[in-house]
C-alpha positions, 0 to 999 in steps of 0.5 A: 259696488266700488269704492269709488261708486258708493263713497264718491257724492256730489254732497261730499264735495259741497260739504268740503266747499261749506267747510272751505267758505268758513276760511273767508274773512267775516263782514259782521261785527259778531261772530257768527258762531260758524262751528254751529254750522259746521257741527249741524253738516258734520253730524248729516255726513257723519250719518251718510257715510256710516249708512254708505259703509253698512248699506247693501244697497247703496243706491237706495242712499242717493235720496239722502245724498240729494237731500244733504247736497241741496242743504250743503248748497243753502248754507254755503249761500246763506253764509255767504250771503250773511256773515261773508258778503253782508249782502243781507240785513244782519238784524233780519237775516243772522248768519246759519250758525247763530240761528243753530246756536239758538235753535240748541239754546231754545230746545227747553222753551220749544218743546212745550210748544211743539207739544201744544201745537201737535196735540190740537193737531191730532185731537182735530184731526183724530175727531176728523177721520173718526167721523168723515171716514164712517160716513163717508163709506155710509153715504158712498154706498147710497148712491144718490146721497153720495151724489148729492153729498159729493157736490155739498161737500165740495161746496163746503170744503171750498170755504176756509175755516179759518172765517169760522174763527169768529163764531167759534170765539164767540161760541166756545169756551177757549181758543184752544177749542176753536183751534181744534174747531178749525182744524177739524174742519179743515181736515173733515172735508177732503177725507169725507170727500175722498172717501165717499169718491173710493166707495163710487168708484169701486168696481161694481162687480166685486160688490156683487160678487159679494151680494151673490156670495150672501155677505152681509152689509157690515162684512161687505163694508168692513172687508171689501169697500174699506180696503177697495178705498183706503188709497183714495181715503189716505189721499184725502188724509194727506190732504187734510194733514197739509191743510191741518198744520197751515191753518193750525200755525195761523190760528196760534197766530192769531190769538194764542198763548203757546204752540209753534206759531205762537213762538214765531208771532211772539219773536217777531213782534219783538223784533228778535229774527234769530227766534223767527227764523229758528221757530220756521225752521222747527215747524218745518222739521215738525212737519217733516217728520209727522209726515214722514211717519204717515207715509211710512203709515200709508206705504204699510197700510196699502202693502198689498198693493 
């Protein structure tokens, strides 16, 4: 690999281009904290020229590289759409910089929220794939209690939780409990439907082959229809993972008093977008990285594919 080859980026040259944009005069009366930005795109490309050095393969970097030349691009526009131009209300839309400065600022106050919000994640989601996974094998392996369930599961599944939230305020003692509420069903049905359509469609001859070779029920569910299902079983999990995290930032914002979607309902009804837009950008990140983490799961999970 040349020189010119692994260390020659389009992300380079718009990284160059954001520094350059920081040379026009400013249309705002306050600073727009511009270091912030420049701080935030010299740390990614202090990182991607280190992992170009000291990679054997560099072209496993050009997903980075895109990813770092698409946010170099988003903020040459958003300053140049705020603290350059003013072609955007300074009150809704602040520069990138004052919203990094904050973001670093609020770091203590976003923590406990982050936490709240991932533990009623994981609580509903973990009570989910606990229950929908082991019934879904039971129920995929009878053939016309799958059937049936399939279409109820469909039937059901089509509801949005988020019209349970009102019997689970009167039913449950917290909102936390009828968040975890929502969020178990909202995860509850893709992974019971996906894992009972992996148990259907696993080819009947290797089920055979087993009743032939005298394995038992449990063996034959444990070994050979689980793992025949996990790629169907972890589309399901994806699925309930997504929904998960939509209803669970729209349930704080309805009613409560700390998590992530809380903060960005609190901020905005005070009018402080600065706070609004740094508690999207951290629910973004949250997002991004607990998904990172489960495909790095599933690509584990499914190795022998």
């Amino acid at each position: 690999m040349t020189f010119k080859k692994r260390f020659f980026k389009i992300s380079r040259l718009l990284f160059a281009l954001l520094c350059l944009t920081q040379l026009i005069p400013n249309k705002i009366d306050k600073p727009d904290e511009f270091l912030y930005t420049l701080g935030f795109a010299a740390i990614i490309e202090i990182a991607l020229i280190a992992a170009d050095a000291f990679s054997r393969k560099p072209e496993t970097l050009n997903l980075p590289h895109d990813i770092a030349a698409f946010l170099y691009a988003l903020l040459i526009v958003w300053i140049l759409a705020t603290a350059k131009l003013s072609l955007l209300k300074e009150m809704l839309f602040p520069p990138p910089g004052v919203v990094f400065k904050q973001l670093i600022t609020d770091i203590p106050q976003l923590l406990p929220h982050i936490g709240s919000s991932l533990a009623l994640v994981g609580k509903g989601y973990a009570l989910a794939l606990a229950i929908a996974v082991p019934l879904g094998l039971i129920l995929g392996t009878a053939v016309r209690a799958g059937n049936a369930a399939t279409y109820i599961s469909k039937f059901i599944g089509s509801i949005p939780p988020v019209v349970y939230i009102p019997y689970g305020i009167a039913l449950l003692p917290s909102f936390r409990a009828v968040s975890v509420m929502v969020i178990f069903l909202a995860s509850f049905w893709p992974i019971l439907a996906a894992t009972m359509s992996g148990v259907l469609y696993i080819d009947k001859r290797i089920t055979d082959s087993a009743q032939v070779l005298n394995v038992g029920k449990t063996e034959t569910l444990c070994k050979i229809i689980l793992p025949a299902s996990l790629p169907q079983i972890f589309t399901g999990m994806g699925q309930g993972l997504t929904v998960s995290f939509i209803l669970l930032t729209s349930a704080e914002m309805i009613g409560a008093r700390n998590g992530m979607g809380y903060y960005v309902k609190n901020y905005s009804d005070l009018g402080n977008y600065t706070r609004t837009i740094v508690g999207v950008l951290i629910i973004g990140i949250v997002i991004s990285v607990v998904f990172f983490v489960f495909n790095k799961l599933q690509k584990f999970a499914l190795r022998w594919r």
